[in-house]
N, C-alpha and C positions, 0 to 999 in steps of 0.2 A: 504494500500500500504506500508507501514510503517513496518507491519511483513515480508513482501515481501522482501522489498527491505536489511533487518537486515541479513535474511536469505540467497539470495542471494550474499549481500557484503562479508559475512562468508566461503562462496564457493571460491569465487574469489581470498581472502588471500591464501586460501589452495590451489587452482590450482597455484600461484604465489610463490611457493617454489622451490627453485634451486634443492631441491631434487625430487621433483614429477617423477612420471610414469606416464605410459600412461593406465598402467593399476589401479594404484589409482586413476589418473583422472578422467576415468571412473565411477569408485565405487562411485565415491563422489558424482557425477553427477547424476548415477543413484539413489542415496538414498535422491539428495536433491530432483530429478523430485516426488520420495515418500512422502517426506516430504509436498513438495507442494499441490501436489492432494489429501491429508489430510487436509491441511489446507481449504480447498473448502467446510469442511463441520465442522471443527472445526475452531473458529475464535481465531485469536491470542491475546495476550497479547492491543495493540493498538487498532484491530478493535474490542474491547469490548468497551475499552474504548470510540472511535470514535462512536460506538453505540448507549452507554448511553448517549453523548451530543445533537446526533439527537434526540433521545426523548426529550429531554430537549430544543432544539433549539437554544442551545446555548455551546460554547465551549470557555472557557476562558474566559468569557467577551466578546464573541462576538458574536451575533445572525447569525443564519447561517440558509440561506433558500435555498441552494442548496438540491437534492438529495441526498442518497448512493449510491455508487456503489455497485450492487450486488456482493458480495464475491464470493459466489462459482461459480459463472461465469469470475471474473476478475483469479481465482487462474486456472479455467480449460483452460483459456486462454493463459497464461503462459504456463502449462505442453502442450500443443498444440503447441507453437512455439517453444519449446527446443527441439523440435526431426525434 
């Protein structure tokens, strides 16, 4: 959630420019929903990381017995609700 939410905060700076359009808005939008739908099959910088603590069961010093969330069902999830 972590590459998620980096990516999408980075959106939201750019849409919040006094100069925007309506037609960059778009573009931005369309190439982050891109961005997104990639990321479903390639994992980002964190959820490797996040990865590698689950095999291990542990993250920081702290044992963790939750599940993962499947990625490329949480990222296809997203590009689902942004249209």
């Amino acid at each position: 959630m972590h590459d998620a939410l980096i990516e999408l905060g980075d959106l939201s700076r750019k849409l919040q420019k006094r100069d925007m359009t309506l037609p960059r808005a778009h573009n931005l939008t369309d190439r982050q929903i891109r961005v997104l739908e990639s990321m479903a099959e390639t994992p980002g910088k964190y959820n490797q990381e996040s990865s590698a603590a689950i095999e291990k069961n542990k993250f920081k010093g702290i044992t963790l017995t939750d599940t993962q969330l499947h990625r490329g069902q949480f990222y296809r999830s997203l590009v689902a609700n942004d249209y």
